[in-house]
C-alpha positions, 0 to 999 in steps of 0.5 A: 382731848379724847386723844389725850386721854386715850393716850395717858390711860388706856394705853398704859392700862392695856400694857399692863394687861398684855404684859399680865397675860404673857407673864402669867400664861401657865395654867393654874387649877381654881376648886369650887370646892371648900370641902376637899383640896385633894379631890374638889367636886367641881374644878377647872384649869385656866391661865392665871391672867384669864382668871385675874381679869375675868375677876376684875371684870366680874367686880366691875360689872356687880359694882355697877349694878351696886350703884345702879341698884341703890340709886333707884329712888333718885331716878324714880324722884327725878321722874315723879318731878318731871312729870310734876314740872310738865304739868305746872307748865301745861297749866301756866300755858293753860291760863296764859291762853285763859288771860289773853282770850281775856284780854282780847274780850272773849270770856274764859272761866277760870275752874279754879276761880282764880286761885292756883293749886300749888303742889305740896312740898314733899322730901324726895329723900 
């Protein structure tokens, strides 16, 4: 399936890129300056194909960075829940031990006397 995959999309995309940089090869002039065209401050020389892809390449990198920023809570909620979860395991596990020295007529007091502390509901959103 990787093979597959490799061969319908990343094949054609690096022809595209390589037939991109050998027709777009002439040097052309990016200014940084919006105040003067004639005379810019800061200036320098590239291949156009060197520009277009490192342009592509810096908007992938800023727009994951993007959604890796705004889905922030959602990791942080995740984690908050786990922790939750492996706490209500621990006290079930805790109490199951409690009921089965029970059972086998050991004496186990129960902190809580009997009642279990469910955690309140909260949105996570």
């Amino acid at each position: 399936m990787k093979t597959l995959v490799r061969v319908l999309i990343v094949l054609p995309l690096a022809l595209v890129i390589i037939v991109l940089a050998v027709a777009n090869r002439a040097p052309v002039q990016v200014s940084l300056d919006p105040f003067s065209g004639v005379a810019p401050l800061v200036a320098f020389s590239a291949p156009l194909f060197a520009i277009v892809l490192a342009s592509a390449a810096l908007g992938v990198i800023l727009g994951g960075v993007a959604v890796w920023w705004s889905q922030g809570r959602h990791r942080r909620a995740v984690r908050l829940q786990a922790r939750e979860l492996d706490r209500v395991r621990a006290e079930a596990e805790r109490r199951r031990r409690a009921e089965g020295a029970l059972a086998t007529g050991g004496s186990a007091a129960s902190p809580a006397g009997g009642v279990v502390a469910l955690p309140a509901r909260t949105n996570v959103y």
